[in-house]
DSSP file (Angstrom, degrees, kcal/mol; ACC not computed):
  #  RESIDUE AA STRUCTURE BP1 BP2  ACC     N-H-->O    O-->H-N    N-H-->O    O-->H-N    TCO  KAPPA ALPHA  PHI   PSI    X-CA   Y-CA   Z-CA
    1    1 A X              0   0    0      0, 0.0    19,-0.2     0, 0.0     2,-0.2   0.000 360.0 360.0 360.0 150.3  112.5   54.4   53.9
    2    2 A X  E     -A   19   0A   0     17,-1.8    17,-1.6     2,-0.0     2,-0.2  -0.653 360.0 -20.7 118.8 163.6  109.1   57.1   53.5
    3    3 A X  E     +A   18   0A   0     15,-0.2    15,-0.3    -2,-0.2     2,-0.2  -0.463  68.0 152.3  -8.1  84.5  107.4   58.9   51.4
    4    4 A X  E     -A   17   0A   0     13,-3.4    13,-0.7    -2,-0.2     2,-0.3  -0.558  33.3-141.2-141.1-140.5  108.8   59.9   48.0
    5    5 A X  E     -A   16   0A   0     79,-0.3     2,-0.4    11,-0.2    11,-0.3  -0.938  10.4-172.9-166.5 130.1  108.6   60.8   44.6
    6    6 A X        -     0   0    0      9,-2.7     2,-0.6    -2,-0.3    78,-0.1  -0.955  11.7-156.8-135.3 156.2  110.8   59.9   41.5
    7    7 A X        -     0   0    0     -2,-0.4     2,-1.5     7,-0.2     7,-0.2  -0.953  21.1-123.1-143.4 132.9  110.2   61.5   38.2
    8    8 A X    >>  -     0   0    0      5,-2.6     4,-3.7    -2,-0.6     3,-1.4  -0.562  12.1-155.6-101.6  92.6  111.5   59.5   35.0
    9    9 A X  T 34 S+     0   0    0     -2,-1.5     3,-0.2     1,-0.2    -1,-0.2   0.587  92.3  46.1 -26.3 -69.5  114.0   61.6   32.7
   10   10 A X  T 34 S+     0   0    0      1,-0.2    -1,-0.2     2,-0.1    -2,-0.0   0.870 132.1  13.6 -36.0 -69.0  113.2   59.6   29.6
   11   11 A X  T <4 S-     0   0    0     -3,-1.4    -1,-0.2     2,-0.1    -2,-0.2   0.518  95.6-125.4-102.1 -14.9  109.1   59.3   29.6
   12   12 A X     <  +     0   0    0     -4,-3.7     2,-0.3     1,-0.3    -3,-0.2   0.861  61.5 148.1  70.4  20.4  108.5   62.2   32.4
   13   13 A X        -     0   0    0     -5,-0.4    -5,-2.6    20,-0.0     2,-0.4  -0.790  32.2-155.7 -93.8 146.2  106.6   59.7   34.3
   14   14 A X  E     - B   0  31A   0     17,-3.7    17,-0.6    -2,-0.3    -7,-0.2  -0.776  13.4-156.1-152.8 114.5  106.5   59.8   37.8
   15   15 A X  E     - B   0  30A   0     -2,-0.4    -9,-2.7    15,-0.2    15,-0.2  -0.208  11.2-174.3 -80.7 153.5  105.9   57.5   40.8
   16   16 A X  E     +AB   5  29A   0     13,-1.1    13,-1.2   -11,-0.3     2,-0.3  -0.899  35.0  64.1-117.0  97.1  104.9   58.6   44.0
   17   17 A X  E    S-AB   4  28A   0    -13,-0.7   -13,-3.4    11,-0.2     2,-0.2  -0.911  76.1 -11.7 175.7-161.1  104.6   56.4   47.2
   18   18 A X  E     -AB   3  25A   0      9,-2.5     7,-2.2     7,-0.5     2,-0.4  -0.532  49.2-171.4 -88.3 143.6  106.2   54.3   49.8
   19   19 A X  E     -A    2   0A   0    -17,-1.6   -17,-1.8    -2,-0.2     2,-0.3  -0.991   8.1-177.1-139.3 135.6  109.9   53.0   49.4
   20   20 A X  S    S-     0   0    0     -2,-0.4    23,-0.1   -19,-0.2     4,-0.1  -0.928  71.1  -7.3-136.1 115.5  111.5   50.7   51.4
   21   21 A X  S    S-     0   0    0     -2,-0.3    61,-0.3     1,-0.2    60,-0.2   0.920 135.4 -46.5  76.6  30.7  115.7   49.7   50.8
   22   22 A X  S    S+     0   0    0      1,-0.2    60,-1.0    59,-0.1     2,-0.2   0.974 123.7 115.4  69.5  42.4  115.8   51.8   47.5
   23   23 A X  S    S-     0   0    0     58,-0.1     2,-0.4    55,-0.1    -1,-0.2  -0.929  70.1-112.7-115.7 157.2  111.9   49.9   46.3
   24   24 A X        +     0   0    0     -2,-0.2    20,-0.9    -5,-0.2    21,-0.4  -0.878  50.4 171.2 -94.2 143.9  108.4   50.7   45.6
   25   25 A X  E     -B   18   0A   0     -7,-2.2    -7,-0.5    -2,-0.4    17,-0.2  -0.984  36.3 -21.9-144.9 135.1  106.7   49.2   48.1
   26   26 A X  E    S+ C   0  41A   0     15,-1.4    15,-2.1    -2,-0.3    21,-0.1  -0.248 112.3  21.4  86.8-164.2  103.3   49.2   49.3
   27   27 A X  E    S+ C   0  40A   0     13,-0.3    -9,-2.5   -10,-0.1    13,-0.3  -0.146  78.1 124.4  -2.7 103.6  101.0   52.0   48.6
   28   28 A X  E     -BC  17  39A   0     11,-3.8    11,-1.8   -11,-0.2     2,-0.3  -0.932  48.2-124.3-177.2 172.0  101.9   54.7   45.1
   29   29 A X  E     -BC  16  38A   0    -13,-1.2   -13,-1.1    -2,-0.3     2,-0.7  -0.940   9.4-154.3-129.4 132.3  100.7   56.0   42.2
   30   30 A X  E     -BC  15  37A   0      7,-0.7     7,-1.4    -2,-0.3     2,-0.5  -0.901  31.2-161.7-134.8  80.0  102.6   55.4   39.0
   31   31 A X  E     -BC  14  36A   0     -2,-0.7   -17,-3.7   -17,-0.6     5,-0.2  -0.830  12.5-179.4 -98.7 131.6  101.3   58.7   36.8
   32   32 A X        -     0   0    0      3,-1.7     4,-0.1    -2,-0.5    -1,-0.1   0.277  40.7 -90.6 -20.3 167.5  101.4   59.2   33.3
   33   33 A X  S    S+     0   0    0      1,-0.1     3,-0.1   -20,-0.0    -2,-0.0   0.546 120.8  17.1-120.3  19.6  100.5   61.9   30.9
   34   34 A X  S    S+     0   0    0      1,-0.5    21,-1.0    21,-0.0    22,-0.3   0.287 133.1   0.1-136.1  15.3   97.2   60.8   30.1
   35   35 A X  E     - D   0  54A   0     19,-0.2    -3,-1.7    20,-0.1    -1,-0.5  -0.921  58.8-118.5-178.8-175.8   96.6   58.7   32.8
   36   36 A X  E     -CD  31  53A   0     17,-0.9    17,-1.2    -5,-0.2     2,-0.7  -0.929  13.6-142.9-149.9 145.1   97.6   56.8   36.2
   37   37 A X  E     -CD  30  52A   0     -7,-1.4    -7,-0.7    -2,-0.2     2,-0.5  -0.785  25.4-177.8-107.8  71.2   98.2   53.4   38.0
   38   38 A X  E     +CD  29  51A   0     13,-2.0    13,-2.3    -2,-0.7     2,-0.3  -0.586  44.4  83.9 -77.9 128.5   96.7   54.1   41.8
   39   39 A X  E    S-C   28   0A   0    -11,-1.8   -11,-3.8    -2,-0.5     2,-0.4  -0.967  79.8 -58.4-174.3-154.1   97.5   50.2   43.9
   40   40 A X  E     -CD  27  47A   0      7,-0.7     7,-3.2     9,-0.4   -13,-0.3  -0.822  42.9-152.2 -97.0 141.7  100.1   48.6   45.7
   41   41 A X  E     -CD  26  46A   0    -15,-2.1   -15,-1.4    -2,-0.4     2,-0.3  -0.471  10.5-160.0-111.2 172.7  103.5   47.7   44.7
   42   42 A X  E >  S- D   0  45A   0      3,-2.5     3,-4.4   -17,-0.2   -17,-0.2  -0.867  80.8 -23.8-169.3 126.7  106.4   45.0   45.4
   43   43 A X  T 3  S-     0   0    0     -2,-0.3   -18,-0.1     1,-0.3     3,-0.1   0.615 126.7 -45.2 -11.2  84.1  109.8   45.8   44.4
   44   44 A X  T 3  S+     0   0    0    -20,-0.9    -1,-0.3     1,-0.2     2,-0.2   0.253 114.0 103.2  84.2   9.5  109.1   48.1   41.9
   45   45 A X  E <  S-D   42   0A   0     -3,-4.4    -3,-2.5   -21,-0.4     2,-0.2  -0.826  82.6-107.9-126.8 159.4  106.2   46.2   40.0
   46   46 A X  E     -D   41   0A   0     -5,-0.2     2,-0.3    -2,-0.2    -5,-0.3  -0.504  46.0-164.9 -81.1 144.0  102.2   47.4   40.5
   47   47 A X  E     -D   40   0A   0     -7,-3.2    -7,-0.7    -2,-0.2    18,-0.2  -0.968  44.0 -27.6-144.3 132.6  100.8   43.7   43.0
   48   48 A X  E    S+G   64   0B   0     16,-2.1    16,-1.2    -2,-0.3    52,-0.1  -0.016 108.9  17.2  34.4-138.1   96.9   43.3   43.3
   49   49 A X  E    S+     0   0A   0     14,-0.3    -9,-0.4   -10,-0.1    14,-0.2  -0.524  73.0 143.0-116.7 134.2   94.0   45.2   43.3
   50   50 A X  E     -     0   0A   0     12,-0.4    12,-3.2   -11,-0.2   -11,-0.2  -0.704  39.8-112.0-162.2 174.0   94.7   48.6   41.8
   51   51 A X  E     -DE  38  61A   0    -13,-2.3   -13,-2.0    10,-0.3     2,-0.4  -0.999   2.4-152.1-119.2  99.2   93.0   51.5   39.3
   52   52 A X  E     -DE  37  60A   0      8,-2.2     8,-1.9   -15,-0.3     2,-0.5  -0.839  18.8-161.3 -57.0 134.8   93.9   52.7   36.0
   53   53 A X  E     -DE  36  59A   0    -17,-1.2   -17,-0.9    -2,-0.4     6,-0.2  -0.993  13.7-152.9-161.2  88.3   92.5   56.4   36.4
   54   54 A X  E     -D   35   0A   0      4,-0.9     4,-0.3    -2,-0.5     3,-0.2  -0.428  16.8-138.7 -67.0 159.8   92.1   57.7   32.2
   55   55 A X  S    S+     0   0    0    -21,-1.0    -1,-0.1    -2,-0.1   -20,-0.1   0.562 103.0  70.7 -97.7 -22.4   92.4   61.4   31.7
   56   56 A X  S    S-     0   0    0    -22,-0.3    -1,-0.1     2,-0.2   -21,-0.0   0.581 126.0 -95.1 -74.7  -5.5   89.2   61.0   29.0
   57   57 A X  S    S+     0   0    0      1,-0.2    -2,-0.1    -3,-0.2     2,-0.1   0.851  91.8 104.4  73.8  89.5   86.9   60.3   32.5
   58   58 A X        -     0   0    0     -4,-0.3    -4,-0.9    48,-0.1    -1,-0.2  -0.235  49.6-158.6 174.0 119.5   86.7   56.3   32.9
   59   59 A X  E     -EF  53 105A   0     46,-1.6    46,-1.6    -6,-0.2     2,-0.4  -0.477   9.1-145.8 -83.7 167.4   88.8   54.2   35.5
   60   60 A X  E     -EF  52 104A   0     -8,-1.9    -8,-2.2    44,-0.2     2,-0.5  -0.992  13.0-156.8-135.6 118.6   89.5   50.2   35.0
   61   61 A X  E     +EF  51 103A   0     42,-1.4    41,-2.4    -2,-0.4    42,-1.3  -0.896  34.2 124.1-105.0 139.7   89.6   48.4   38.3
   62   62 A X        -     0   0    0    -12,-3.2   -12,-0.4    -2,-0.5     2,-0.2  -0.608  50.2-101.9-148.0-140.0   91.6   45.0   38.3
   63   63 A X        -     0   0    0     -2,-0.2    37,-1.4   -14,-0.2     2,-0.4  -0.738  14.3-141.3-146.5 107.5   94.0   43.2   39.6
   64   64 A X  E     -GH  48  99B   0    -16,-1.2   -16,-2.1    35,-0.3     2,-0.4  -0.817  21.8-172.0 -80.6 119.4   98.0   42.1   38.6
   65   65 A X  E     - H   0  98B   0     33,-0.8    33,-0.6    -2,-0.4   -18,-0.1  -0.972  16.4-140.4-116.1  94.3   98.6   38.8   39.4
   66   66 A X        -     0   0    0     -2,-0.4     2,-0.3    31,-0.1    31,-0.1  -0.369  19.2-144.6 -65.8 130.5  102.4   37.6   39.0
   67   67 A X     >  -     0   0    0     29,-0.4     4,-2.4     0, 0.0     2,-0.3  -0.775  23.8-106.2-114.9-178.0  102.3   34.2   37.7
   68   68 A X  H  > S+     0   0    0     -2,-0.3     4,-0.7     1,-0.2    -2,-0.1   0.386 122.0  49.3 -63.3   2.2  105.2   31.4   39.1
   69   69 A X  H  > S+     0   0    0     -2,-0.3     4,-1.5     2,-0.2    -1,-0.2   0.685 108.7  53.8-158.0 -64.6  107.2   31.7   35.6
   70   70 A X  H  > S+     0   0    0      2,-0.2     4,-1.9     1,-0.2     3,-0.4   0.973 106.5  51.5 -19.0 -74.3  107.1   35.6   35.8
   71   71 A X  H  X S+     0   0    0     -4,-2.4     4,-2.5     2,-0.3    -1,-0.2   0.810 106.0  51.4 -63.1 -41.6  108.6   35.7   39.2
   72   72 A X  H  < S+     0   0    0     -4,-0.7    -1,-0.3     2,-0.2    -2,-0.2   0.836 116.2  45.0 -53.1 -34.8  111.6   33.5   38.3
   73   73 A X  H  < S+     0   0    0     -4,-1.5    -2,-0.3    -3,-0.4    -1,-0.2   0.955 121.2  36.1 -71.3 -42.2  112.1   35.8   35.5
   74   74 A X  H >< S+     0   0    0     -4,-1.9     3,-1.4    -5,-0.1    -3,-0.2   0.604  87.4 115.2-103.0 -23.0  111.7   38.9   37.4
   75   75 A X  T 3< S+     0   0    0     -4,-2.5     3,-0.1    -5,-0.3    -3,-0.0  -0.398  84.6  18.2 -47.4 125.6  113.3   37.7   40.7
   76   76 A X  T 3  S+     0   0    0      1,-0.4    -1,-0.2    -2,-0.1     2,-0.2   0.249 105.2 113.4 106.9   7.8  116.7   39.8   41.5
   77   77 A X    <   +     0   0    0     -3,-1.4     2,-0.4   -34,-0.0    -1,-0.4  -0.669  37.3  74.3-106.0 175.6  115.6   42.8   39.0
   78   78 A X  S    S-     0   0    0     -2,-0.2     2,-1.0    -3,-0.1    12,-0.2  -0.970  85.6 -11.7 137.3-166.6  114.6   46.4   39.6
   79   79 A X    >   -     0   0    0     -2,-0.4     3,-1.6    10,-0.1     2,-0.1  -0.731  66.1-145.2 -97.6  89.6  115.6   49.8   40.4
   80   80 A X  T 3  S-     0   0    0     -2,-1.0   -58,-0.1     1,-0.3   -57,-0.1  -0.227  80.9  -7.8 -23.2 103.6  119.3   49.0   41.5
   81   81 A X  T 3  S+     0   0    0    -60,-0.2    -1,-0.3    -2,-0.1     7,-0.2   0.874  93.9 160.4  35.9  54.7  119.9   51.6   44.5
   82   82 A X    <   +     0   0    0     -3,-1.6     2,-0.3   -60,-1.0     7,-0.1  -0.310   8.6 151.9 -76.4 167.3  116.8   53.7   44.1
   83   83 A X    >   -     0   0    0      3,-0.2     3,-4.5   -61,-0.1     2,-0.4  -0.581  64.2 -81.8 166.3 154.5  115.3   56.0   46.8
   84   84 A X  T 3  S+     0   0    0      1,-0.3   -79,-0.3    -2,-0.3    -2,-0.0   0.131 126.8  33.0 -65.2  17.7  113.5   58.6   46.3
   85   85 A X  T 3  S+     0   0    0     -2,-0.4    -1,-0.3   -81,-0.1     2,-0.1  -0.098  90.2 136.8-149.8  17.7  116.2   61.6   45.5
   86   86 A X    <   -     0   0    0     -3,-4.5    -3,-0.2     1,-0.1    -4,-0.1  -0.623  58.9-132.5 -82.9 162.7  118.7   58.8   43.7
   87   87 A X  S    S+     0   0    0     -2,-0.1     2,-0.6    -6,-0.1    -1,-0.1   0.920  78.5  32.8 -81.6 -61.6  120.2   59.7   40.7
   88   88 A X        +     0   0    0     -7,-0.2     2,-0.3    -8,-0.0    -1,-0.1  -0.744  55.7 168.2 -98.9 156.2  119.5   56.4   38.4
   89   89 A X        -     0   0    0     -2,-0.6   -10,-0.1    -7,-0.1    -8,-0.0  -0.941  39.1-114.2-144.9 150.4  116.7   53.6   38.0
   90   90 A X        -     0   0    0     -2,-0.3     2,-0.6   -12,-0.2   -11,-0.1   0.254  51.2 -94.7 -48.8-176.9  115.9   51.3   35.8
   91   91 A X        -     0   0    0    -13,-0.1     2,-0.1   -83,-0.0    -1,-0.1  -0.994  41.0-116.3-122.0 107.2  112.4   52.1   34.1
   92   92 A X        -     0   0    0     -2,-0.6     2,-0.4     2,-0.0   -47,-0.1  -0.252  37.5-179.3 -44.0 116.6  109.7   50.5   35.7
   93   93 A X        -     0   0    0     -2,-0.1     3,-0.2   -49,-0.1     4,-0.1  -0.971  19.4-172.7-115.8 127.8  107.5   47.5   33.5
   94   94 A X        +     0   0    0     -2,-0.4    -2,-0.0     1,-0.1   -49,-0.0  -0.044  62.7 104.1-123.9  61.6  104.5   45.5   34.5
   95   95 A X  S    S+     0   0    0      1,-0.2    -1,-0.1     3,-0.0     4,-0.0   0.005  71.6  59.4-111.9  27.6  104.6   43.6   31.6
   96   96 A X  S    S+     0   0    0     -3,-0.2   -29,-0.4     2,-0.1    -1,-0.2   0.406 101.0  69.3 -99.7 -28.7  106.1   40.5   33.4
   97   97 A X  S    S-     0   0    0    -31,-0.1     2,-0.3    -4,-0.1   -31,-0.1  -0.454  91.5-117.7 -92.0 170.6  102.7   40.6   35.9
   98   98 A X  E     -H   65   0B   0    -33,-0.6   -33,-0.8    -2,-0.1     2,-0.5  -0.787  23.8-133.4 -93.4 142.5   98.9   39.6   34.1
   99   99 A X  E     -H   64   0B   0     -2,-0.3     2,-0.4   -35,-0.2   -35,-0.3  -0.977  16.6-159.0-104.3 117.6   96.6   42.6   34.3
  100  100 A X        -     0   0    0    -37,-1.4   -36,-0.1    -2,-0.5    -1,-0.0  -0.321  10.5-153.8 -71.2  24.5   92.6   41.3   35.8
  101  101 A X        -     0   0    0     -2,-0.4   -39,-0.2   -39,-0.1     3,-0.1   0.095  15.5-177.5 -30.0 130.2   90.3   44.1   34.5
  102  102 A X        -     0   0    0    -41,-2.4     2,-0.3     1,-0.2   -40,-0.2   0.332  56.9 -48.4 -99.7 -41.8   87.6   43.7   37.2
  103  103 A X  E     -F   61   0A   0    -42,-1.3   -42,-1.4     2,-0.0     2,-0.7  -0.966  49.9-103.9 175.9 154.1   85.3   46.6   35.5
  104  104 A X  E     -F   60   0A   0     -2,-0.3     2,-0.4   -44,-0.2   -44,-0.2  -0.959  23.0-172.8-136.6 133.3   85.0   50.2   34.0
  105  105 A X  E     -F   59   0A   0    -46,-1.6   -46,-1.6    -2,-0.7     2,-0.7  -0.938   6.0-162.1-128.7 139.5   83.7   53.1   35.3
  106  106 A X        -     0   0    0     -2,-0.4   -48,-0.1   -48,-0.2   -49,-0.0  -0.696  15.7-136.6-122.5 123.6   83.2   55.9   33.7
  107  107 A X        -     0   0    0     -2,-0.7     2,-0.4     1,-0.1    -1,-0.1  -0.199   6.6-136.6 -58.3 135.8   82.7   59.1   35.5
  108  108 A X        -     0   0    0      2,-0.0     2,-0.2    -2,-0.0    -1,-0.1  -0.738  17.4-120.0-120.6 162.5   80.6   61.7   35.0
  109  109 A X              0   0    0     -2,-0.4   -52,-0.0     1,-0.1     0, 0.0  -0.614 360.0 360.0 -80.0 147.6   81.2   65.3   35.2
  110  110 A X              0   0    0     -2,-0.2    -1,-0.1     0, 0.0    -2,-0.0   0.226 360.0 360.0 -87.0 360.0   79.2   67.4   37.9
């Protein structure tokens, strides 16, 4: 349970956040290499209002919304004895949840 960090041998992608019982839970950031997922999580999938963060300077604020049909499909899956210094996981998708685009905003340089 805490803090941690997992960094994904395949894609080099690499979560950061809370885990709780070998999950992402709560609070993380799911970065990329040209750009990053700041919200909250639920065993292992991005849940509600969250940030795409672009590397080109423009965030997307939305929402992932799990719909009943999803969640029977996605119930009992994950990262199988994760924690943040285990040796395998599964590869994190959140292409079971609906993504809400709320807005873009696009940043300007100082």
């Amino acid at each position: 349970h805490g803090l941690g960090t997992y960094v994904y041998a395949q894609t080099g992608s690499k979560y950061v956040g809370t885990w709780v019982h070998g999950k992402q839970v709560e609070a993380g950031e799911l970065i990329h290499l040209n750009h990053r997922y700041q919200g909250n999580f639920l065993n292992n999938n991005p849940t509600g209002r969250g940030k795409y963060i672009f590397d080109f300077g423009c965030e997307q604020h939305g929402e992932y919304l799990q719909t009943e049909q999803d969640s029977a499909v996605n119930n009992g899956k994950g990262l199988k004895g994760a924690s943040s210094n285990s040796a395998t996981l599964s590869p994190v998708t959140a292409e079971p949840f609906t993504w809400t685009k709320a807005g873009v905003a696009y940043i300007g340089l100082a």
